[in-house]
C-alpha positions as CSV (number, residue, x, y, z in Angstrom):
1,X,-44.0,61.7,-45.5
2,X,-41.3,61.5,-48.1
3,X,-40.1,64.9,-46.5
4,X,-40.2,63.9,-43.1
5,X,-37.4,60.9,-44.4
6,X,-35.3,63.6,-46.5
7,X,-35.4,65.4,-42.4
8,X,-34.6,62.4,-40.3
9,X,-31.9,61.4,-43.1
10,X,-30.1,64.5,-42.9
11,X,-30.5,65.0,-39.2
12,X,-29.2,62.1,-38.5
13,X,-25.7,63.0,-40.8
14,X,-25.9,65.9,-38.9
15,X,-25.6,64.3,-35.9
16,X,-22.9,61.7,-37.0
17,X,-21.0,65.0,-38.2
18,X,-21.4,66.5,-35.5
19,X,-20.2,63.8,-32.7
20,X,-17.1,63.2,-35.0
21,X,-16.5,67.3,-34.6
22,X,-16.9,67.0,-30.9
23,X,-14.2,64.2,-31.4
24,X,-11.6,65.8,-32.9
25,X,-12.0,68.4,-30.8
26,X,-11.2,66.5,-27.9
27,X,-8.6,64.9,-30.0
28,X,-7.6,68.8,-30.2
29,X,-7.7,69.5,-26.8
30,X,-5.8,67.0,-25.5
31,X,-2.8,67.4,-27.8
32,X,-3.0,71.3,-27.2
33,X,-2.5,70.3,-23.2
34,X,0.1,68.0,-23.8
35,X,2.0,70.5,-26.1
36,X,1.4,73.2,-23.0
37,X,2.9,70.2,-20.9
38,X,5.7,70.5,-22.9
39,X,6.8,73.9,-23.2
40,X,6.1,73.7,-19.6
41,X,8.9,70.6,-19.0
42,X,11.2,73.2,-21.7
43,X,11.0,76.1,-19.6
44,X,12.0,74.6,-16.5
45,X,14.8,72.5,-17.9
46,X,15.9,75.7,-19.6
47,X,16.0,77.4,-15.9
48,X,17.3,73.8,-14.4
49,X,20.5,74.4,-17.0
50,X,20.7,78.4,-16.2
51,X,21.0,76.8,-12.5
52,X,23.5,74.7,-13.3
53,X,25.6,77.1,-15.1
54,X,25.4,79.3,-12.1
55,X,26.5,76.6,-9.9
56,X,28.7,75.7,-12.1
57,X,30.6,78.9,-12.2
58,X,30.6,79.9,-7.9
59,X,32.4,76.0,-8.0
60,X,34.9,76.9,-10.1
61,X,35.5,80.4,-8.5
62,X,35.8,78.4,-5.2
63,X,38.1,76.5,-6.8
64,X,40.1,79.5,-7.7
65,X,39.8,81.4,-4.5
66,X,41.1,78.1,-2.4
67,X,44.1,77.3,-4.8
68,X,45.2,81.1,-4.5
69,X,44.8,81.0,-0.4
70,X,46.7,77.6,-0.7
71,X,49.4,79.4,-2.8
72,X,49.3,82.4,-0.3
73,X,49.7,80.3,2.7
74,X,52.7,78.1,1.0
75,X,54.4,81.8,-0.2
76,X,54.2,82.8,3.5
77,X,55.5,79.5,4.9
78,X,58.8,79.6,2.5
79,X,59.0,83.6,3.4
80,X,59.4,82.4,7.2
C-alpha cells in the first residue's frame, strides 16, 4: 500500500514537472517567434534604407543632370 503512495506521490511531481516543462516551452516558443518577427522587421528595414539610398542617389543625379541642361541652355542663350 505504502508503495502504491511512494508511486502516486511521485507521479504526481512528475506530472507537476512536467506541465511546468510544457510551459516554459511555450514560453520558449513564443519568444523564439517574436525574435524571428524581429529579424524579420530588421531585414526589411535594412532593404527599406538600401531603397532609400538608391532613391536617394537617382534624385540627386536628376538634380545634377537638370542644373547642367539649365546651365547648357543659359550658355547657348548668351552665345546667341
Amino acid at each position: 500500500m505504502t508503495c502504491y503512495r511512494e508511486w502516486d506521490g511521485r507521479l504526481e511531481g512528475l506530472e507537476g514537472e512536467n506541465e511546468e516543462f510544457w510551459a516554459r516551452l511555450d514560453e520558449h516558443g513564443e519568444i523564439t517567434q517574436k525574435e524571428d518577427g524581429r529579424e524579420d522587421l530588421m531585414d526589411e528595414i535594412g532593404g527599406l534604407q538600401l531603397e532609400l539610398k538608391d532613391l536617394h542617389r537617382k534624385r540627386e543625379a536628376e538634380l545634377f543632370e537638370s542644373r547642367a541642361q539649365i546651365l547648357e541652355e543659359k550658355e547657348e542663350r548668351e552665345m546667341i
